[in-house]
mmCIF file of the N, C-alpha and C atoms, coordinates in Angstrom:
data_MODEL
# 
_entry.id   MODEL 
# 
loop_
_atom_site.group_PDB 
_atom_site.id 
_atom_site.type_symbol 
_atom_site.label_atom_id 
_atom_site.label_alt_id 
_atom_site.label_comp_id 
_atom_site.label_asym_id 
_atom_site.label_entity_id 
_atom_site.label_seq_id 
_atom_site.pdbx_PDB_ins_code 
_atom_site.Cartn_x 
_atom_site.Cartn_y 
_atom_site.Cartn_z 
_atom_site.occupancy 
_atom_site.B_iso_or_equiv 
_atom_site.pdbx_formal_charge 
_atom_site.auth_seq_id 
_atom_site.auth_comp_id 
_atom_site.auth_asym_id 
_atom_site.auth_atom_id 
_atom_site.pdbx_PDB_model_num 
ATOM 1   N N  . UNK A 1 1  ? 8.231   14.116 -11.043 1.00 0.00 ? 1  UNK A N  1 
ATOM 2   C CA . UNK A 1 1  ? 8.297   15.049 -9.951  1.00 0.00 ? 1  UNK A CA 1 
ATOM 3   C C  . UNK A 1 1  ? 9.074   16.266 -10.426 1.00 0.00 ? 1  UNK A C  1 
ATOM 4   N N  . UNK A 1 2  ? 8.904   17.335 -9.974  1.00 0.00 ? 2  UNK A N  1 
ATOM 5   C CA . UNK A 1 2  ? 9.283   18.677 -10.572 1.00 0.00 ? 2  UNK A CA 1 
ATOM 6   C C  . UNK A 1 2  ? 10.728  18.988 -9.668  1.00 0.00 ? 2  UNK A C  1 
ATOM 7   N N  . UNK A 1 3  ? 11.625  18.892 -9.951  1.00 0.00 ? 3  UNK A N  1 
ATOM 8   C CA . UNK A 1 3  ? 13.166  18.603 -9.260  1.00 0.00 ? 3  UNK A CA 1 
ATOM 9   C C  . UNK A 1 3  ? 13.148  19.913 -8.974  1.00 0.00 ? 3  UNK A C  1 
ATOM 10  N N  . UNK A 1 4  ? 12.305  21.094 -8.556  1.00 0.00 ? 4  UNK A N  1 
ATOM 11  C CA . UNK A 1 4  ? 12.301  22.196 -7.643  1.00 0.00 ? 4  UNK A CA 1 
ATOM 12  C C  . UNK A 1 4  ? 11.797  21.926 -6.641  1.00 0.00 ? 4  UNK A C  1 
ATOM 13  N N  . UNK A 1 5  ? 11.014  20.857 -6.611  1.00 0.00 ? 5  UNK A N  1 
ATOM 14  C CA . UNK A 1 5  ? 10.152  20.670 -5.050  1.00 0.00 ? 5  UNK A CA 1 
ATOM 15  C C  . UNK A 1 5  ? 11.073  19.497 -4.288  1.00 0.00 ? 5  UNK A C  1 
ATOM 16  N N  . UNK A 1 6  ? 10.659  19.679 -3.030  1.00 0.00 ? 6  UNK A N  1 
ATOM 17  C CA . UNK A 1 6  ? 11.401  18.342 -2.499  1.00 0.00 ? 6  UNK A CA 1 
ATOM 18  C C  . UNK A 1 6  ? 10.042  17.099 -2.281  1.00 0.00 ? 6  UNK A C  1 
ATOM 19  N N  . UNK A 1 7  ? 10.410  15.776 -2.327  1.00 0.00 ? 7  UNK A N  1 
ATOM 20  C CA . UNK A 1 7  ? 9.667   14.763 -2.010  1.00 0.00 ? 7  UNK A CA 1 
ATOM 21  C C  . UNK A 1 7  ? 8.458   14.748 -1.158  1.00 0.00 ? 7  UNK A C  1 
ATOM 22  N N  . UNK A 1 8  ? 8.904   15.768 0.336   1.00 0.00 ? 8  UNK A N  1 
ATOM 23  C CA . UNK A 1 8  ? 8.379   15.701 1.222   1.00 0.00 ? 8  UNK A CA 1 
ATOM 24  C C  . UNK A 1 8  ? 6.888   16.500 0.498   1.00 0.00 ? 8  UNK A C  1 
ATOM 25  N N  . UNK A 1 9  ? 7.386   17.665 -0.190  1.00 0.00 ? 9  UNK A N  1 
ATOM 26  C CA . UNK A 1 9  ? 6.162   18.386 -0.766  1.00 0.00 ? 9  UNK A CA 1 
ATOM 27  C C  . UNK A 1 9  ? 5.350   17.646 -1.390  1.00 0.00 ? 9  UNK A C  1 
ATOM 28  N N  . UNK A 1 10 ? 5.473   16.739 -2.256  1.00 0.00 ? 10 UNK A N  1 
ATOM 29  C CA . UNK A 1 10 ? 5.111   16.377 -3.390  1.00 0.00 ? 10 UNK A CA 1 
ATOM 30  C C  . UNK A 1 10 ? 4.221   14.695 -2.596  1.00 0.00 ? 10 UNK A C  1 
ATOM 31  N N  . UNK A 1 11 ? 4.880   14.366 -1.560  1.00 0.00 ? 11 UNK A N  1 
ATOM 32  C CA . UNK A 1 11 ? 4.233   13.133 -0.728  1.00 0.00 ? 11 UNK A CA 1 
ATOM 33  C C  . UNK A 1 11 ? 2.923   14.228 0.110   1.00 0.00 ? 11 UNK A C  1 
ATOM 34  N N  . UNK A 1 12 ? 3.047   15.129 0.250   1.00 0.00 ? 12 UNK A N  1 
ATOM 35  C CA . UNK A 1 12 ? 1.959   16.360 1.382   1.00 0.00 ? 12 UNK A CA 1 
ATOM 36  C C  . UNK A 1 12 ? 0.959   16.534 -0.103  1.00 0.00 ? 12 UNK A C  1 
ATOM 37  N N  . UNK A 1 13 ? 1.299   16.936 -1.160  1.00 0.00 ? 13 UNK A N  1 
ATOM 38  C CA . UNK A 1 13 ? 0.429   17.311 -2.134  1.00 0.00 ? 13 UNK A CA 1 
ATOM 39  C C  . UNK A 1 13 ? -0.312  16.026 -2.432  1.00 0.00 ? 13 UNK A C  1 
ATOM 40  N N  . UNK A 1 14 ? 0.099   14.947 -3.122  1.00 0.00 ? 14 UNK A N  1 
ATOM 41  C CA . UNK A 1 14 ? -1.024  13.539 -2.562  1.00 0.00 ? 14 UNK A CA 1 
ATOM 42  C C  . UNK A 1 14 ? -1.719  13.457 -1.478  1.00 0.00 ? 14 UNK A C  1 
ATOM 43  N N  . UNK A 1 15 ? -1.017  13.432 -0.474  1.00 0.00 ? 15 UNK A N  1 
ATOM 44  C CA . UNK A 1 15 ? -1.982  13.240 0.717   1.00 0.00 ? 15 UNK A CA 1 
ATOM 45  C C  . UNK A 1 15 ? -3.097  14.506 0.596   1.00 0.00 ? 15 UNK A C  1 
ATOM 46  N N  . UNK A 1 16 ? -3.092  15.903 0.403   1.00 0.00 ? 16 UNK A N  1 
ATOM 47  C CA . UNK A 1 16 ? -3.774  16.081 0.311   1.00 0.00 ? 16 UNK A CA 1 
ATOM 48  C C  . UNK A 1 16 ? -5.355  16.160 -0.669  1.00 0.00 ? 16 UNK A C  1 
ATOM 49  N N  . UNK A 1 17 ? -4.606  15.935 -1.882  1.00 0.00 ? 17 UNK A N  1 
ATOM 50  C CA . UNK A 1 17 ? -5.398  15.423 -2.954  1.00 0.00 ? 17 UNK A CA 1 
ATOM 51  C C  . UNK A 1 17 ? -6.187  13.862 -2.713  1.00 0.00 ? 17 UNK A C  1 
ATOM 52  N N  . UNK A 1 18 ? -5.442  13.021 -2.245  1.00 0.00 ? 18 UNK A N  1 
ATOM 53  C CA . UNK A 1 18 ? -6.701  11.599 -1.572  1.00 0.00 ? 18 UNK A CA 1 
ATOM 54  C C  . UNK A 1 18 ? -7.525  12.696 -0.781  1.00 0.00 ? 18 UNK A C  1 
ATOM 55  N N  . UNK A 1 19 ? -7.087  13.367 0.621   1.00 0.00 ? 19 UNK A N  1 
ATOM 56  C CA . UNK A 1 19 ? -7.836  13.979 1.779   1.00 0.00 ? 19 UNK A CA 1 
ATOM 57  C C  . UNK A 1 19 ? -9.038  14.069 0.816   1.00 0.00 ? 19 UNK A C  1 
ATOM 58  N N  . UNK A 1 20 ? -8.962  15.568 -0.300  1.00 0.00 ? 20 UNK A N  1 
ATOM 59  C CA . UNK A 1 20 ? -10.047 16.355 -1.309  1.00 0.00 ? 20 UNK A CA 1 
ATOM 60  C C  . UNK A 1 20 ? -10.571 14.902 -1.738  1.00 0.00 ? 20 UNK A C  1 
ATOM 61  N N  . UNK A 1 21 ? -10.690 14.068 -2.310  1.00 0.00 ? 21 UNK A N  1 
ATOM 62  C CA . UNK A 1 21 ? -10.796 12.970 -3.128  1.00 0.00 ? 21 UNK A CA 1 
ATOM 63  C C  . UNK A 1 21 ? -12.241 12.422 -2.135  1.00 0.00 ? 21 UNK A C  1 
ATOM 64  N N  . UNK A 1 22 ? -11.560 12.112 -0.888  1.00 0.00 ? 22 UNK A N  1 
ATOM 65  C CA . UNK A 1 22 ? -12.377 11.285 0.018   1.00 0.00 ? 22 UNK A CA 1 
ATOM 66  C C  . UNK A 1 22 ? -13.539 11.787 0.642   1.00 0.00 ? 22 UNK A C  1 
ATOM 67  N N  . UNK A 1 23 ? -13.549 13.283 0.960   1.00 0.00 ? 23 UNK A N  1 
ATOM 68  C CA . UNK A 1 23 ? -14.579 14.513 1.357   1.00 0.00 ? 23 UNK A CA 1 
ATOM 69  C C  . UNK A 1 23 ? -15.029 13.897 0.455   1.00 0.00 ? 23 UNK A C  1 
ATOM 70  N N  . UNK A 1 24 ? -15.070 13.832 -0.748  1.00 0.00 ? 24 UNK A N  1 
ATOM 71  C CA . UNK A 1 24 ? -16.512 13.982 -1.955  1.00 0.00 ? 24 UNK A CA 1 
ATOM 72  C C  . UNK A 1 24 ? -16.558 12.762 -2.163  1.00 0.00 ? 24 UNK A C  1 
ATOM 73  N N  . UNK A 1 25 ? -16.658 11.924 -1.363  1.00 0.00 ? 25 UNK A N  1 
ATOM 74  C CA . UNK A 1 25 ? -16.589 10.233 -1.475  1.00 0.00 ? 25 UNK A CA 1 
ATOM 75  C C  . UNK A 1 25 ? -16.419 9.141  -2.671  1.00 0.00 ? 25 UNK A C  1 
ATOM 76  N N  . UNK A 1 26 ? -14.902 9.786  -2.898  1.00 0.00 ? 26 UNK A N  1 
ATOM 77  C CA . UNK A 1 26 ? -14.081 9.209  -4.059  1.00 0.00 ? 26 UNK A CA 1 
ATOM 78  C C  . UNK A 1 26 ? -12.547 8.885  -3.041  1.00 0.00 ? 26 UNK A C  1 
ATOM 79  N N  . UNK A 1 27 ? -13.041 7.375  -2.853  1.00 0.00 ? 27 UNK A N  1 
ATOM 80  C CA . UNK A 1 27 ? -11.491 6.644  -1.878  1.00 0.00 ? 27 UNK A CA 1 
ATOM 81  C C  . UNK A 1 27 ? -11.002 6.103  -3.166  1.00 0.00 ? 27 UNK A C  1 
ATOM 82  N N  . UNK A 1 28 ? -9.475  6.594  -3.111  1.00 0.00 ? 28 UNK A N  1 
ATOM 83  C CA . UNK A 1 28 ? -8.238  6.056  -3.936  1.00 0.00 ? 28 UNK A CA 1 
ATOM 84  C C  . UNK A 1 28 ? -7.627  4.928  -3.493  1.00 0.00 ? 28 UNK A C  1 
ATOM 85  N N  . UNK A 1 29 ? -7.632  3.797  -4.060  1.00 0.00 ? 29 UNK A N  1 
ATOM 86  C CA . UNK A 1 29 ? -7.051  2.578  -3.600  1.00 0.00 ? 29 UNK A CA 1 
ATOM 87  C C  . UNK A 1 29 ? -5.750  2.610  -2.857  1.00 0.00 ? 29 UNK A C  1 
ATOM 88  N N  . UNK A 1 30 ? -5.237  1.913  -2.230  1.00 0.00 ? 30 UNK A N  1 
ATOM 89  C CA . UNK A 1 30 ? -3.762  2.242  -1.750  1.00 0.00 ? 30 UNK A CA 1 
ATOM 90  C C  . UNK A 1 30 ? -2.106  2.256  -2.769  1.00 0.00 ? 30 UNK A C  1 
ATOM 91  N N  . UNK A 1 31 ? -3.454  0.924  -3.920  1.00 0.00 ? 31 UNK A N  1 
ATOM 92  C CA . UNK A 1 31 ? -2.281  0.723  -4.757  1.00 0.00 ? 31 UNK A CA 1 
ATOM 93  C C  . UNK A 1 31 ? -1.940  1.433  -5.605  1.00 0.00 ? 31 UNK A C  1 
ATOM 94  N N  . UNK A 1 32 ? -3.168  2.450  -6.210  1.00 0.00 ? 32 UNK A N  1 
ATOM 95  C CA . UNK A 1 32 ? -3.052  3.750  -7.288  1.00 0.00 ? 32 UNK A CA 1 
ATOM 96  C C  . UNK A 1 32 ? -2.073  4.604  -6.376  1.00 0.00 ? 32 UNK A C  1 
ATOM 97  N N  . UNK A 1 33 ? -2.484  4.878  -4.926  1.00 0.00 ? 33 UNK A N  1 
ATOM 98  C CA . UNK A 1 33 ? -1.717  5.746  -4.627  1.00 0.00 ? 33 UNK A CA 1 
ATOM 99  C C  . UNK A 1 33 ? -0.125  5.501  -4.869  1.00 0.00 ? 33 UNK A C  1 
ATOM 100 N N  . UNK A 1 34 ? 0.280   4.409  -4.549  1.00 0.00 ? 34 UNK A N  1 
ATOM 101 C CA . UNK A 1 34 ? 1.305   3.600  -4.453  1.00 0.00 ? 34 UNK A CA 1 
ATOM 102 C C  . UNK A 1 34 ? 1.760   3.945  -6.021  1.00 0.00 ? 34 UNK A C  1 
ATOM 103 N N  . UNK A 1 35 ? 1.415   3.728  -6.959  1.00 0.00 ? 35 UNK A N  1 
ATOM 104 C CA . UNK A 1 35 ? 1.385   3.668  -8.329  1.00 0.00 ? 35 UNK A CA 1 
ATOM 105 C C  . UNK A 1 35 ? 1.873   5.177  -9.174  1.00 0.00 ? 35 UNK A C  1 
ATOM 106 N N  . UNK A 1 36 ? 0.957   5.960  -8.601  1.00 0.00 ? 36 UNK A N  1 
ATOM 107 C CA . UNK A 1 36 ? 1.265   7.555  -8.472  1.00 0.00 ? 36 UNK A CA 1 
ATOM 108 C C  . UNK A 1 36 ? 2.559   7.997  -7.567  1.00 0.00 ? 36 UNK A C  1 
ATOM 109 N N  . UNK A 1 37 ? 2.696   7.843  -6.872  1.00 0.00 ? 37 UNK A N  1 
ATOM 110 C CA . UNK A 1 37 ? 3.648   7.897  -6.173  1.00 0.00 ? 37 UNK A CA 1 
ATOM 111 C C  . UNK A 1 37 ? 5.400   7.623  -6.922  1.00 0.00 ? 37 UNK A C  1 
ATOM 112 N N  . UNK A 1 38 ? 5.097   6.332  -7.105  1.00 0.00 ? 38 UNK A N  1 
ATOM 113 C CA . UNK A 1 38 ? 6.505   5.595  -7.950  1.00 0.00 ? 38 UNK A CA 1 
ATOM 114 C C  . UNK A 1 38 ? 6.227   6.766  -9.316  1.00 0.00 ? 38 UNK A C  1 
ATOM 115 N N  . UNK A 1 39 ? 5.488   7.128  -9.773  1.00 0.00 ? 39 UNK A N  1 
ATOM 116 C CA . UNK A 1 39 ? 5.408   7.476  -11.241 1.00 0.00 ? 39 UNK A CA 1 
ATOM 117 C C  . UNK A 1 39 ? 6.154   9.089  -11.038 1.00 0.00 ? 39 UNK A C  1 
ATOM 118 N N  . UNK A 1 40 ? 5.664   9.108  -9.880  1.00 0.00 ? 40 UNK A N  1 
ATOM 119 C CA . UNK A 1 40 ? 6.614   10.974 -9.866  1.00 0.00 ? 40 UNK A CA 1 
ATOM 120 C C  . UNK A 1 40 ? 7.810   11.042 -9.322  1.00 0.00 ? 40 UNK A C  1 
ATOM 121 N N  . UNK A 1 41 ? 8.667   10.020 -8.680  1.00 0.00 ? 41 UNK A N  1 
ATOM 122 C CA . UNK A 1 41 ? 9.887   9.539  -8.289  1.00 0.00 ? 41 UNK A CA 1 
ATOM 123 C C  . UNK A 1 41 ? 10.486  10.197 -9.447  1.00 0.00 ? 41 UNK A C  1 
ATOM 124 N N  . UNK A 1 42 ? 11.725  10.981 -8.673  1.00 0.00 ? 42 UNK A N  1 
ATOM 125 C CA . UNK A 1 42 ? 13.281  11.404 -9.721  1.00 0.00 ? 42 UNK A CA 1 
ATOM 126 C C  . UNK A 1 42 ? 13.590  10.474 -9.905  1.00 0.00 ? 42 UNK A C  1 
ATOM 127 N N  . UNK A 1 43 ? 14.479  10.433 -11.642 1.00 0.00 ? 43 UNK A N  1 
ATOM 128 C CA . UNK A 1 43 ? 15.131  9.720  -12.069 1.00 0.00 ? 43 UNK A CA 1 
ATOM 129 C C  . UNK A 1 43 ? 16.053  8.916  -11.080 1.00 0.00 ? 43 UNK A C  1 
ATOM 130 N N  . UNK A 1 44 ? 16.469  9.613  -10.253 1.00 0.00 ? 44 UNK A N  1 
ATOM 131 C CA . UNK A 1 44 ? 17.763  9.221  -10.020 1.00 0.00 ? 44 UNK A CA 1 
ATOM 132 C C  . UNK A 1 44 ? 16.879  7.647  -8.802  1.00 0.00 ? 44 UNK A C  1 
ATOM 133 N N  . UNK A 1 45 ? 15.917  7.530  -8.390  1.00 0.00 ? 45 UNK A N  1 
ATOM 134 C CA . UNK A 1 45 ? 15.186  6.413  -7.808  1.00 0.00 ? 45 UNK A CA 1 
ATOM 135 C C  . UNK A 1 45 ? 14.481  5.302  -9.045  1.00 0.00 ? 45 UNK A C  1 
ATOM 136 N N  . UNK A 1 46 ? 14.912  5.221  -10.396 1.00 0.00 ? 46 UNK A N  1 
ATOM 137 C CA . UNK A 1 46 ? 14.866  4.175  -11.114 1.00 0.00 ? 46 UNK A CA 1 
ATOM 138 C C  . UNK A 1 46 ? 15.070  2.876  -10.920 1.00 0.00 ? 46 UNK A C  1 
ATOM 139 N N  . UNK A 1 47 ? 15.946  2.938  -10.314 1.00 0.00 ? 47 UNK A N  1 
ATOM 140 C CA . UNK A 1 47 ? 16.402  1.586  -9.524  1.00 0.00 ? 47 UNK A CA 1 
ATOM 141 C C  . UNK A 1 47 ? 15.092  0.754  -9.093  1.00 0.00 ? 47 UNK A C  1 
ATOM 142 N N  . UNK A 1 48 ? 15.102  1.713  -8.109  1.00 0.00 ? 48 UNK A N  1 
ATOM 143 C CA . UNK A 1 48 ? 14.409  1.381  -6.773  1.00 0.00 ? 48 UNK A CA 1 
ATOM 144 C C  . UNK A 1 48 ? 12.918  0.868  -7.513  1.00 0.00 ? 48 UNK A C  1 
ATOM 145 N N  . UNK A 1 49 ? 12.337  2.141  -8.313  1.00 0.00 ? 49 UNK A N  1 
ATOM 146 C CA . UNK A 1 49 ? 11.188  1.787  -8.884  1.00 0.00 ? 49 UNK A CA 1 
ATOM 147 C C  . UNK A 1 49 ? 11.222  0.749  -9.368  1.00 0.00 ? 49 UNK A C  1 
ATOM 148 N N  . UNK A 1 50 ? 12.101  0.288  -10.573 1.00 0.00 ? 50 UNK A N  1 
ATOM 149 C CA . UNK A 1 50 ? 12.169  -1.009 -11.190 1.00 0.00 ? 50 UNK A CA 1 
ATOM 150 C C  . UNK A 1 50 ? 12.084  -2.841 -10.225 1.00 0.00 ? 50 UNK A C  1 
ATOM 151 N N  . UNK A 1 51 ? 12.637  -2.087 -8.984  1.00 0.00 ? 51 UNK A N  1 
ATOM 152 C CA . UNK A 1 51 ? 12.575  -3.483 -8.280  1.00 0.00 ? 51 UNK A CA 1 
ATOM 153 C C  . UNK A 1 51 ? 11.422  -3.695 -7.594  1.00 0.00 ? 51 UNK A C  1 
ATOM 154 N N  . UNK A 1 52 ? 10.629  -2.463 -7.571  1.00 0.00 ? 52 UNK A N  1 
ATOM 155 C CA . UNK A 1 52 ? 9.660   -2.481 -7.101  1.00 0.00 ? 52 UNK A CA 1 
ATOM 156 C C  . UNK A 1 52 ? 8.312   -2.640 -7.619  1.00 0.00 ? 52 UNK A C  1 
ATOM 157 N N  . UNK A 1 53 ? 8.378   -2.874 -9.029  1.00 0.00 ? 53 UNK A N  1 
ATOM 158 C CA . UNK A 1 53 ? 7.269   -2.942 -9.704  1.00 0.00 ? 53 UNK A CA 1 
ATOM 159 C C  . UNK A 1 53 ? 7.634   -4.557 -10.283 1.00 0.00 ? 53 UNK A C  1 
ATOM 160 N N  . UNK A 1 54 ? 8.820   -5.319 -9.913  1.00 0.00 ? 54 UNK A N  1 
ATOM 161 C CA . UNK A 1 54 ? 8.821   -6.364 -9.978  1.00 0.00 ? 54 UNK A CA 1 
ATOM 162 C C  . UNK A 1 54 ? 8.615   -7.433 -9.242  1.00 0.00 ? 54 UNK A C  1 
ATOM 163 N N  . UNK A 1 55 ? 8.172   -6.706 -7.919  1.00 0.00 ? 55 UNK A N  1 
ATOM 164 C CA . UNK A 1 55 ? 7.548   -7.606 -7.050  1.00 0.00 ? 55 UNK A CA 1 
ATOM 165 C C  . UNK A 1 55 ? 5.987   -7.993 -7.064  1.00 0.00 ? 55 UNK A C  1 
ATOM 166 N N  . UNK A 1 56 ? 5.926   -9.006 -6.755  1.00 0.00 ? 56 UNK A N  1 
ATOM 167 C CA . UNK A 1 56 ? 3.892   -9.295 -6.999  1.00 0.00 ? 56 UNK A CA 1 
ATOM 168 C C  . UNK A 1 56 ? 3.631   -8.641 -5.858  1.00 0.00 ? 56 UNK A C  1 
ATOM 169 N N  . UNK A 1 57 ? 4.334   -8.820 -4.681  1.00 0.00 ? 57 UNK A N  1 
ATOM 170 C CA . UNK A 1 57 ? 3.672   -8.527 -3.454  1.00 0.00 ? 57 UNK A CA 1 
ATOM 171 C C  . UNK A 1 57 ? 4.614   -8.464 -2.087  1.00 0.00 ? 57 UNK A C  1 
ATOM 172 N N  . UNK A 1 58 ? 4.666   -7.282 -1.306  1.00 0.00 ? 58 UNK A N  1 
ATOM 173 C CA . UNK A 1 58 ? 5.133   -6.969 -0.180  1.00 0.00 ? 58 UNK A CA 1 
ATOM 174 C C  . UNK A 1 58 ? 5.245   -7.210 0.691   1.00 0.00 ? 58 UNK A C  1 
ATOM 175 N N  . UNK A 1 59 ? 5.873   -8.307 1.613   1.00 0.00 ? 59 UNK A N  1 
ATOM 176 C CA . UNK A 1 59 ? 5.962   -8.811 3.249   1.00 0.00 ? 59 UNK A CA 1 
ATOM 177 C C  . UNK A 1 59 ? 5.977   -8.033 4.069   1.00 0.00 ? 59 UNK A C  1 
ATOM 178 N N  . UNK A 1 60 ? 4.867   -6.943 4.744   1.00 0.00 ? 60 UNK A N  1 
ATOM 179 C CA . UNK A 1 60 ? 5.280   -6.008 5.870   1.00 0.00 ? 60 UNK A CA 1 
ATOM 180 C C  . UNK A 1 60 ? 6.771   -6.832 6.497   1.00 0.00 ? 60 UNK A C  1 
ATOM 181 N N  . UNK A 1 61 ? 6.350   -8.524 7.146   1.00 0.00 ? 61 UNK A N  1 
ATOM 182 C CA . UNK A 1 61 ? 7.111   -8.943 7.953   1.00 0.00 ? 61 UNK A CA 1 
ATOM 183 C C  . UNK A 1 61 ? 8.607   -8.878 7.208   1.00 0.00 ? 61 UNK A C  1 
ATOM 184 N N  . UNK A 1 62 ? 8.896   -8.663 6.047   1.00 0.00 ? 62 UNK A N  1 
ATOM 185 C CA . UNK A 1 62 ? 9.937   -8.572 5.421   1.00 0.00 ? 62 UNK A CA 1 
ATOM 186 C C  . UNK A 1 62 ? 11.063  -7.563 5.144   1.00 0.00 ? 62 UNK A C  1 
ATOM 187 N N  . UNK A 1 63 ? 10.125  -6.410 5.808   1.00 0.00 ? 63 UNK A N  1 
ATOM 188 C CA . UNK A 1 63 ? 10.396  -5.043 5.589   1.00 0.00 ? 63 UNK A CA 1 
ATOM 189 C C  . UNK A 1 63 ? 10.986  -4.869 7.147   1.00 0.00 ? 63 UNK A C  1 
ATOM 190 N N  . UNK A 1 64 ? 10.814  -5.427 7.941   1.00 0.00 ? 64 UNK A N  1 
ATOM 191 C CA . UNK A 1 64 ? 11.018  -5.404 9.441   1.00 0.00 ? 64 UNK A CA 1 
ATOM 192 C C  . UNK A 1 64 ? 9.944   -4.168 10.443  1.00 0.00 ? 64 UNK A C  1 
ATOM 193 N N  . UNK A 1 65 ? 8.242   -4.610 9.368   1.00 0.00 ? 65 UNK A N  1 
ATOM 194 C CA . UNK A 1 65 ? 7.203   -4.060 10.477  1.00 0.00 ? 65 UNK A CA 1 
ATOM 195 C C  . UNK A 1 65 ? 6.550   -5.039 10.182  1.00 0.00 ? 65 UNK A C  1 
ATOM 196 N N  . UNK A 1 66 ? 5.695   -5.052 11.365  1.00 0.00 ? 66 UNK A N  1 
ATOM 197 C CA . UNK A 1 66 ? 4.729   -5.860 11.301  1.00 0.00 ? 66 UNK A CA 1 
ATOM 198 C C  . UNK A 1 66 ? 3.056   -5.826 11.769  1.00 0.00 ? 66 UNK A C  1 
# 
């Protein structure tokens, strides 16, 4: 991620790139997005990434939604 932009930009610039993606009927999985996402994370969310790519799989109910 380019540490001039903030997150919020850079989560709006995906979303709109799936949006372009899907018009021309090219759907991006949730998990690439997911995947892309972690990959442009600042350093300083290493952590977070690391614990998160060590999970097989996500409990909405775990997260406290459901």
């Amino acid at each position: 991620m380019n540490p001039t932009k903030t997150m919020e930009q850079d989560l709006n610039k995906l979303g709109a790139m799936a949006k372009e993606l899907d018009v021309i009927g090219t759907t991006i999985p949730p998990k690439v997005k997911i995947m892309v996402l972690l990959m442009n994370l600042f350093e300083s969310y290493e952590f977070l990434v690391t614990s998160l790519e060590s999970l097989e799989s996500i409990d909405p109910k775990k997260l406290g939604r459901s």
